[in-house]
C-alpha positions, -999 to 999 in steps of 0.1 A, spaced: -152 -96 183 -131 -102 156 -87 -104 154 -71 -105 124 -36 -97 140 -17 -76 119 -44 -95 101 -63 -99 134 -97 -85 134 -121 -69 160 -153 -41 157 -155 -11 149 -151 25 162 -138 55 144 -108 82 146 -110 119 148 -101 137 119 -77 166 113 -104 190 99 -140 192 100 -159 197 59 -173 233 56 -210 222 54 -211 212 88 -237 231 111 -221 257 135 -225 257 168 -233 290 197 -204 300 195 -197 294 158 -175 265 158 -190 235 137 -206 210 149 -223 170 143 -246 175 174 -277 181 158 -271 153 136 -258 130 162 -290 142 187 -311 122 157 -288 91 151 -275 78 178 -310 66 198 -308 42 169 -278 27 178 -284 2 208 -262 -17 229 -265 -56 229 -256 -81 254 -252 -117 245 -251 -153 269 -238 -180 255 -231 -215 266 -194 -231 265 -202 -266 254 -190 -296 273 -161 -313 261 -174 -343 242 -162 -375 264 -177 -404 274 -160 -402 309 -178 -367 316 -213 -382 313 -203 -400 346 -215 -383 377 -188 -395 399 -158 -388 371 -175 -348 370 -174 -346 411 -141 -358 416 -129 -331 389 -149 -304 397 -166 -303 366 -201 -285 363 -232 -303 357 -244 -273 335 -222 -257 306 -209 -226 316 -223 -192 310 -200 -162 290 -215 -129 287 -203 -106 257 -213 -76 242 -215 -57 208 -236 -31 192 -268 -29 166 -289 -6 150 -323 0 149 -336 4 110 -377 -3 117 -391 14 142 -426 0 136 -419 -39 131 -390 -32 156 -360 -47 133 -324 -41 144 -290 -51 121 -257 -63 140 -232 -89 131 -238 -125 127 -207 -127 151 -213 -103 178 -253 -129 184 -233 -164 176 -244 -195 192 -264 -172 218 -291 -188 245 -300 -150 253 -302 -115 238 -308 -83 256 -309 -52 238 -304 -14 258 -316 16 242 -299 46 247 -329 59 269 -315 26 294 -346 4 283 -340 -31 281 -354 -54 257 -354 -90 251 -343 -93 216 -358 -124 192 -334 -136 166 -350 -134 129 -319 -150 111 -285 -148 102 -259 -148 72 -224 -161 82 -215 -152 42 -218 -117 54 -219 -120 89 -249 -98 92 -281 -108 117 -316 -92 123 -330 -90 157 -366 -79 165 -378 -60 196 -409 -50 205 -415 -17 223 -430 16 214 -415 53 206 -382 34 188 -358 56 167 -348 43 133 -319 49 111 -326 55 71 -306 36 48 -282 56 25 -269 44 -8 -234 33 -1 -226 27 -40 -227 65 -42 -196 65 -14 -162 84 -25 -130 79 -11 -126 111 10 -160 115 26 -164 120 60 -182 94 80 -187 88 119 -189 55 139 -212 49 168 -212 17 189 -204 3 231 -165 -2 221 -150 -23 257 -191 -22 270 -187 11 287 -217 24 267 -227 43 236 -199 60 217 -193 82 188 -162 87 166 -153 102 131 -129 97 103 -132 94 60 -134 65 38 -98 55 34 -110 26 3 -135 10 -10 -148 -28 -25 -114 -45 -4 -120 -83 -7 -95 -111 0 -92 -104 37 -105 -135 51 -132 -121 73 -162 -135 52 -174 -154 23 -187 -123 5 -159 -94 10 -171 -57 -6 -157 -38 28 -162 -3 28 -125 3 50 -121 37 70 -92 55 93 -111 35 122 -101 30 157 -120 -1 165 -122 -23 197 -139 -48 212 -179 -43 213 -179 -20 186 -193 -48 157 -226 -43 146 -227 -4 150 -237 18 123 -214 39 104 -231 71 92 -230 100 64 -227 133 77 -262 135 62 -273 104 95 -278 81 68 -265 47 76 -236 33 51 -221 6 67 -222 -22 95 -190 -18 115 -175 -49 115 -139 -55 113 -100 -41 120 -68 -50 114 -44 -43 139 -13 -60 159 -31 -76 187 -69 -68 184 -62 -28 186 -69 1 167 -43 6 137 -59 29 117 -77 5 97 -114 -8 101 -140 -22 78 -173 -23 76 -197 -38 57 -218 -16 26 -256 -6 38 -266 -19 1 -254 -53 7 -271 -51 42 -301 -40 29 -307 -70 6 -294 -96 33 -318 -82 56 -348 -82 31 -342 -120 22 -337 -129 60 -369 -113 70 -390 -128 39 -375 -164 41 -359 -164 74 -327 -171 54 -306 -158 23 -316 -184 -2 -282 -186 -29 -283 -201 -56 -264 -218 -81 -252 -198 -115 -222 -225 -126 -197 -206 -137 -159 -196 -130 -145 -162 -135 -113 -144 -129 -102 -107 -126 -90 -90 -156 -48 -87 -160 -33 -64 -183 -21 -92 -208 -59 -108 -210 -72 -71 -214 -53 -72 -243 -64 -105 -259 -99 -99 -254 -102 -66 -265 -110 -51 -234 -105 -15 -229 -101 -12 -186 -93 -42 -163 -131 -35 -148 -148 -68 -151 -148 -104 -144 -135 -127 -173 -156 -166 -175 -128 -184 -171 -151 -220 -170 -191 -232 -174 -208 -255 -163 -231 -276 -184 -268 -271 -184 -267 -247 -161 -280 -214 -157 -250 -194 -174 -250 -218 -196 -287 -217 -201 -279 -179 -205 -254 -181 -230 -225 -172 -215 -196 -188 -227 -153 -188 -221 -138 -153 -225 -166 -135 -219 -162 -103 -193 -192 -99 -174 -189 -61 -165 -224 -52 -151 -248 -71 -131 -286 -56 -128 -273 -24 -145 -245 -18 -113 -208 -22 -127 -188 -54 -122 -148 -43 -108 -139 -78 -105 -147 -115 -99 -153 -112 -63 -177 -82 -67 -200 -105 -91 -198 -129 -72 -211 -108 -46 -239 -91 -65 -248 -126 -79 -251 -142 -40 -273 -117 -31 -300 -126 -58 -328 -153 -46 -334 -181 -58 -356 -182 -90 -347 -147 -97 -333 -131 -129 -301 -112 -131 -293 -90 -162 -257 -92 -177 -242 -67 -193 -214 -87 -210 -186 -80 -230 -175 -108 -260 -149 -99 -286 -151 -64 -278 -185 -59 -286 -211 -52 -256 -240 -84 -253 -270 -84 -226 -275 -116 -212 -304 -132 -188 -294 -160 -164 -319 -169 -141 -308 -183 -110 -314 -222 -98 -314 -238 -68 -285 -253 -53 -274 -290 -64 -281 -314 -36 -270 -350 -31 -286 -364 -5 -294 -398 -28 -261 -405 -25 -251 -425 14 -215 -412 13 -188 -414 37 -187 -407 76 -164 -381 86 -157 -391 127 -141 -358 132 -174 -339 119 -200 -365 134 -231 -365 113 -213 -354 82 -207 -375 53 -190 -369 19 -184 -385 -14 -157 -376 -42 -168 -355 -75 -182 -381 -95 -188 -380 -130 -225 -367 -135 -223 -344 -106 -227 -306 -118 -191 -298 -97 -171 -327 -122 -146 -308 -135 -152 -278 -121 -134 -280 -87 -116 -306 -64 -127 -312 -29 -154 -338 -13 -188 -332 -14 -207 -330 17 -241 -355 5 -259 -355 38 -257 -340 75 -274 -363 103 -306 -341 121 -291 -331 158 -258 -343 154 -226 -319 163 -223 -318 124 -254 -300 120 -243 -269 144 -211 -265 125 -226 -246 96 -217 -270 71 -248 -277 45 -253 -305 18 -240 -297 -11 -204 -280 6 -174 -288 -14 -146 -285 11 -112 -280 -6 -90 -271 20 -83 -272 65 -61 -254 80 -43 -246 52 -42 -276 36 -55 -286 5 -76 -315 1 -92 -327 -36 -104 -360 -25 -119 -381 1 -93 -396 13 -72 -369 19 -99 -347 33 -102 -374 63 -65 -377 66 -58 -338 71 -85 -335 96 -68 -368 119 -37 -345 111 -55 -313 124 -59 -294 163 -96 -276 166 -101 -250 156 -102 -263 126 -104 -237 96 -123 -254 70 -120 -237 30 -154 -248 12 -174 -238 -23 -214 -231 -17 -228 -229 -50 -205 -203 -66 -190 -185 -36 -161 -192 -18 -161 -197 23 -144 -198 55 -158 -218 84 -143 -223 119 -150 -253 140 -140 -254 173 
């Protein structure tokens, strides 16, 4: 689960509301109702149950047999046991969407249906960027939940929460869409949160949140409250962004971003006025880079990118967004803005810039990992300041941290780093878990290394 205290985050659950919307269905005794909808929903929304394996602390001296006995220290890792929520959205090929958090670094998952079946779950993939997984189960007579269209969401509608909040099985709440598209919270590399008047708690991530129509909207992900508790604020992440994660994770086991080269900006008041534009909806190219794609496009310095594949662009993180969730080799139409007068773009997206040619520098604190400045040449020149990450050893603690080729890492713990030298001396300087700020391609991440 997930703290963000007073910026601390957990899962999700959700609040009764004050009044109930006249279309609801009315009950015996005339009193509305979500029953029948909820007697459809909720055997799509199972219960999951996760072991994991604390790993060993890394020291010479516990590889010795004697050292271990005389401390008491287990032969084995130990076993932790946690529990979270999922839902079931193909009842014939058996797939089911939960959090990449809630399945992290699991040896085992089991899932429960609501009819108390248990099921050994097989892990398809995962995308930390939007911490969404897909499991797959195989049994017979499943339920499944149909995807709604969360771009047609209004603040104001009334939607309910079902998930195993504390593991003390299925639950449902209710509540409205208090906002929608919040980024810049920190939770994940691609932020378009759909954030209700949720009472969330631990167990709830990875449950669906619903229309009153049983359509599902949202992953429940994410709260901010004081110490891990419900505050009246929870987030959870749109079904449209889910939808295309999921369909790139079953087809390539992975979502397979790209590189676009370019960096934008939201719109201020002051640059609305110099360029013409007549909202602050967009993103502004603020820099491109070379012989790449946007540049291969067309798009040049100024320009406000304000639709992506026809959907409207509110700001730099939402095209970033829409743009990480195009494949590889893919085109994506721009509707673009230049001197006030409306242009349509194609950019075709390219693969990600790797340097594994070049032997770079061993980072002891990330063993396996090694890194090189920005050189002159290199498609990130200019661009950004960070080290580059130009190779990860095969089975080396390195490679389990997330981290891929290509990572510029810009920042731990809050420090910024632009080079080398100062990356190495801030992580000597740094305690685990170490909070590391890094640029895939065009998108912006968090990664935690403990």
């Amino acid at each position: 689960m997930r703290f963000l205290s007073l910026a601390s985050i957990s899962l999700l659950l959700l609040v009764a509301t004050p009044a109930a919307p006249a279309a609801l269905p009315l009950d015996v005794k005339g009193l509305p109702t979500l029953a029948p909808m909820l007697s459809q929903v909720t055997p799509a929304v199972v219960n999951i149950s996760v072991i994991t394996r604390a790993p060993m602390e890394d020291n010479p001296l516990f590889q010795d047999p004697l050292f271990r006995r005389f401390f008491n220290i287990p032969d084995r890792p130990r076993e932790e046991q946690s529990t979270g929520s999922g839902v079931i959205v193909d009842r014939a090929r058996g797939y089911v969407l939960t959090n990449n958090h809630v399945i992290n670094n699991a040896q085992e998952i089991v899932v429960t249906l609501k009819d108390r079946r248990t099921l050994k779950a097989k892990l398809v993939g995962t995308d930390p960027g939007t911490d969404v997984a897909v499991l797959k189960i195989d049994a017979h007579d499943l339920a499944e939940l149909r995807f709604g269209d969360s771009d047609a969401l209004n603040v104001g509608d009334f939607v309910v929460a079902i998930g195993n909040p504390f593991g003390i099985g299925q639950t449902v709440t209710s509540g409205i869409v208090s906002a929608l598209g919040r980024t810049g919270l920190g939770i994940e590399g691609y932020e378009d949160f759909i954030q209700t008047d949720a009472s969330i708690n631990p167990g709830n991530s990875g449950g669906a949140l619903v229309n009153l129509a049983g359509q599902l909207i949202g992953i429940n992900t994410a709260i901010i409250g004081p110490s891990g508790s419900s505050a009246g604020i929870g987030f959870a992440v749109p079904s449209n962004m889910v939808r295309s994660v999921m369909e790139q994770i079953i087809r390539f086991g992975e979502v397979r971003r790209g590189r676009v080269g370019v960096v934008t900006q939201d719109l201020t008041h002051d640059l609305a006025q110099s360029l013409a534009a007549d909202s602050l909806e967009g993103a502004v190219v603020v820099k491109v880079e070379p012989g790449s794609p946007a540049a291969k496009a067309g798009l040049k310095p100024r320009d406000i990118v304000i639709a992506v594949n026809g959907k409207p662009v509110r700001g730099s993180a939402d095209m970033r967004n829409r743009m990480g969730l195009i494949p590889v080799g893919e085109e994506a139409g721009l509707r673009v803005q230049r001197g006030g007068r409306p242009l349509d773009l194609h950019l075709r997206i390219a693969e990600l810039y790797t340097t594994t040619a070049i032997p770079g520098e061993a980072v002891p604190q990330l063993a396996g990992v090694r890194v090189s400045n920005i050189e002159q040449g290199m498609p990130q020149y200019g661009m950004v300041e960070g080290a580059i990450i130009t190779r990860i050893e095969p089975h080396t603690p390195g490679a389990k941290t997330g981290l891929q080729p290509g990572d510029v890492l810009y920042g731990v713990n809050r420090r910024r780093v632009r080079t080398v030298a100062e990356l190495l001396a801030s992580l000597r300087q740094s305690e685990r878990p170490l909070r590391i700020l890094l640029l895939r391609g065009d998108s912006r991440l968090t990664l935690t290394i403990r």
